[in-house]
Structures are given as structure tokens and as C-alpha cells.
N, C-alpha and C positions, 0 to 999 in steps of 0.2 A: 704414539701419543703418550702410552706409560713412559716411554724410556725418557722423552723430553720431559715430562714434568720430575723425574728423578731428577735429573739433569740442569733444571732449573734452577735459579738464582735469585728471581723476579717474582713477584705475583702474577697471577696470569692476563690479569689485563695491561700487563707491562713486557710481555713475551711478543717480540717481533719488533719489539721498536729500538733501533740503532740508533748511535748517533748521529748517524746520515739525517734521519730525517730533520733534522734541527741544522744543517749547514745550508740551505736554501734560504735567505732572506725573508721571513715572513712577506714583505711589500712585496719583493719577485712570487712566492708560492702562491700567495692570491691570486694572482693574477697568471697563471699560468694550470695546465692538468696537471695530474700526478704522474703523468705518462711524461710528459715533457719534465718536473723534476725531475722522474727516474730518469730520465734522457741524460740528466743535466749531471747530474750525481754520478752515475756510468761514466759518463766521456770523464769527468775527474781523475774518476778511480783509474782509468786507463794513460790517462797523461802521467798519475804519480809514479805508475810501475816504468812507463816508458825514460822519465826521468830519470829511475834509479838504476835503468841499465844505460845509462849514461855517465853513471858513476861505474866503470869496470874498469880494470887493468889485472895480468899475468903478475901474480910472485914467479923468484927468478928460479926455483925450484917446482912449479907448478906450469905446466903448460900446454896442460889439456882444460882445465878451467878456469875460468875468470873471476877474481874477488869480483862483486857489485853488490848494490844498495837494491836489486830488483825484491827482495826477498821483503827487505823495509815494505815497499808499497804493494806488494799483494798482498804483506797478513794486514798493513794495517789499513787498506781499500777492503779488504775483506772484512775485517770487524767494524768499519765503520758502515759499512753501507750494508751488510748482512746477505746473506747464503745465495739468496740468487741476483739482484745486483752487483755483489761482487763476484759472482761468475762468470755471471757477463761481460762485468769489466774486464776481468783475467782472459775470457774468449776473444775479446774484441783488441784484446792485445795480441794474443797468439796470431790471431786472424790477419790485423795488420803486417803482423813479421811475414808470415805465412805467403800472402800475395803479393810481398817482394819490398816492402818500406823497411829501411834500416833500423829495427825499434831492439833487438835484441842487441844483446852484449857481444864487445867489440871482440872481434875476431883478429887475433895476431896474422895468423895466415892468411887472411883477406885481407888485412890490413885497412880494417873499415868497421863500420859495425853490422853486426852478422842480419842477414835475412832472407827468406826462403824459406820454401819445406824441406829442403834437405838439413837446415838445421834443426828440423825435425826426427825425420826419415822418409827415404824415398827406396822405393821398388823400381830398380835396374836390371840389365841384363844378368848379371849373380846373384837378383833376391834383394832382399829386405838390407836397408843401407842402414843403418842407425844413426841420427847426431849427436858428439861427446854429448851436450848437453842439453839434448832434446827432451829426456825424461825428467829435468829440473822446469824444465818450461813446462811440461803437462802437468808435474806436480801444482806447478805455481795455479792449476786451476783446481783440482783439487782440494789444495790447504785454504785457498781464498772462500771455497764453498762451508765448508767443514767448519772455518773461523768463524764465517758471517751467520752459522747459525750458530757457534757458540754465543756470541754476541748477540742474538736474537734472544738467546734465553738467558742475557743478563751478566757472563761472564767478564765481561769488560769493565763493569760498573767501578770496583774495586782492584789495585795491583796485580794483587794475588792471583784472582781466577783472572784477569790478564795476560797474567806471566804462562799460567798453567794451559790458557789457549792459544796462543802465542806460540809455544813451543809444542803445542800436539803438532798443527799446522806445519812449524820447520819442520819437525819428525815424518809430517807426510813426505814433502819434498824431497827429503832423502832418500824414502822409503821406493822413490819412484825415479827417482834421480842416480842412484848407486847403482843398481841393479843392471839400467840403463847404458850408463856409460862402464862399465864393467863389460856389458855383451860388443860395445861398441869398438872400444878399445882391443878389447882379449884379454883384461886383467885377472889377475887374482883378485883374491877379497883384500890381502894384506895392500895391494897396489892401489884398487880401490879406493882406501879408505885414507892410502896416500894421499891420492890427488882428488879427491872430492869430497871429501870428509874434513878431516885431521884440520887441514891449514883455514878452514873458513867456520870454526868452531868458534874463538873469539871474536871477530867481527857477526858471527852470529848473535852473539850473546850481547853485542853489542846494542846491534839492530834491534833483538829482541825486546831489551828493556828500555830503549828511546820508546818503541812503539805503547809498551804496557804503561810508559808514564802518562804517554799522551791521550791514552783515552779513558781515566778516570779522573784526570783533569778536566778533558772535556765536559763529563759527566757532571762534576763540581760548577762548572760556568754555566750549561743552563739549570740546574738545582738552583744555583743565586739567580736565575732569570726567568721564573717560572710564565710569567708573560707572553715568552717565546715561546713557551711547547702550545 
């Protein structure tokens, strides 16, 4: 409780509320539980991410991971819909790839888009299998937790702590995602940082600051529409 109110942004009767709760229709929320919102708001957050690894392809220099937009919809499903709704959405993605629906990024060597627990990791006859990009996908639950309570305590409101949660989040990803695929591969660090670092730095930075714009906008449109909260 100390460390969130350091941490805070908000006054305290303003700690916990996302943007999420303002993208349900007023006419729909009445008429519905906050169980079936959170329903409603979840399955979103979970289509957004699933879209943006629909955005993937290989640089021709890179070919152990895939540029995508998935990173786009988990920090910003995470900071709109806040800590444990978007982890849910983040699980309920993994979960879908997991028992076999094509929702992960496309797989040159499959020639499809990837899904399965092995693009995870699976335990075979020699042990523990690793997938290149399995630890950016656990990340992706992770950073979405970590945002949505930055976001809960007001970070989002303005650019700035935005940008600054925004980017703790990707630093999870990686944090959890390099390491990963380093054991998976047999890289070094230098190799590493080759192929899953280095080349997805700009289109980070990209992703980043579309997200950071879009949600202290949001934040501006219902301020002009106080009616709505």
C-alpha cells in the first residue's frame, strides 16, 4: 500500500480506475453486470493482441524473430483495462495459442501462424525444449500486469508517465524474452541482442509512443464528457 501511494499519480479515490471502465456504452453497462463488462472488456483486450500478431513478418537479416504489432496491444490492453483484466486478456491469449488456435506470430518455418505449447516450451525425451519466442509471449503477461496497475495508479493520464510505463512494460518483455531465447538458441549475449533486441528497437519506439498518445487523449474525451463516467 506504501509503495502504491509513492507511486501514485491520482488522488486516491481515482486509484483503480482505467480507461477501460469508460469504453462500455453507458446504455449497454446498465443493462448488463460488471462481470459481463469485465467479460466484455477482456475478450477486447484479447482480439487487440491477437490482431497485432497478425501484423508479423521476418527482417531478412533476422530469422529467429518476428517484427509484430503484438507488443502494441498488450501494453496498451494492459493500461487500458488495468492489472488484472489485462492479465487476463494476456492469459486468455497465451491460452488460445497454447491449445492449438493460430493466434501467435507467423512462423516462417511453419509457414502459418505459430500455435501450440511448444511455442512455448515442451518437455521431450532430452528435457525441457524451449521456444525462440516463447519468453516474449510470458513476458507479454507480465508487462500487461505491471502496466495495468501503472495505469490504475494514474500513469496514463498524461504522456509523460505514459511513455515512462509504457516502456517499463517493454523492458519487462525483454527482460523475459532475451534470456529466453538466448537458452533456446545457444546464443551469446552479443547474438542475442542481435536477433532480439537491436532490430525491434525502432518499431518499438514506435508502438510505444502511438500507445502513450492514445491514452491521455482518451483521457481528455471523457474529461470533455464528464456525463459519461
Amino acid at each position: 500500500m506504501a509503495t502504491a501511494a509513492r507511486l501514485a499519480r491520482v488522488p486516491p479515490f481515482e486509484r483503480g480506475i482505467t480507461i477501460g471502465d469508460f469504453l462500455v456504452p453507458v446504455s449497454l453497462g446498465e443493462r448488463i453486470s460488471t462481470r459481463a463488462r469485465d467479460a466484455i472488456l477482456v475478450l477486447g483486450g484479447t482480439a487487440l493482441i491477437i490482431a497485432g500478431a497478425r501484423i508479423s513478418f521476418y527482417l531478412p537479416f533476422d530469422p529467429l524473430v518476428p517484427v509484430t504489432a503484438q507488443t502494441f496491444g498488450v501494453l496498451l490492453s494492459g493500461a487500458a483495462l488495468g492489472m488484472r483484466r489485462g492479465a487476463v486478456a494476456a492469459a486468455l491469449y497465451l491460452a488460445l495459442g497454447v491449445i492449438g488456435l493460430p493466434v501467435f506470430a507467423w512462423d516462417n518455418d511453419a509457414a502459418a501462424y505459430a500455435s501450440g505449447v511448444g511455442t512455448i516450451a515442451t518437455i521431450g525425451p532430452n528435457g525441457l525444449a524451449l521456444g525462440l519466442t516463447g519468453g516474449y509471449l510470458v513476458g507479454f503477461l507480465l508487462a500487461s500486469a505491471l502496466v495495468g496497475r501503472l495505469a490504475e495508479l494514474g500513469w496514463d493520464r498524461k504522456v509523460g508517465g505514459a511513455v515512462a510505463a509504457l516502456l517499463v512494460g517493454n523492458i519487462v518483455i525483454y527482460l523475459v524474452g532475451l534470456p529466453w531465447l538466448a537458452a533456446a538458441a545457444g546464443l551469446d549475449a552479443a547474438d542475442t541482442a542481435r536477433y532480439g533486441l537491436l532490430p525491434f528497437i525502432p518499431g518499438d519506439a514506435v508502438k510505444l509512443l502511438a500507445a502513450a498518445g492514445l491514452l491521455p487523449t482518451a483521457w481528455w474525451i471523457v474529461r470533455r464528457n464528464p456525463q459519461e463516467r
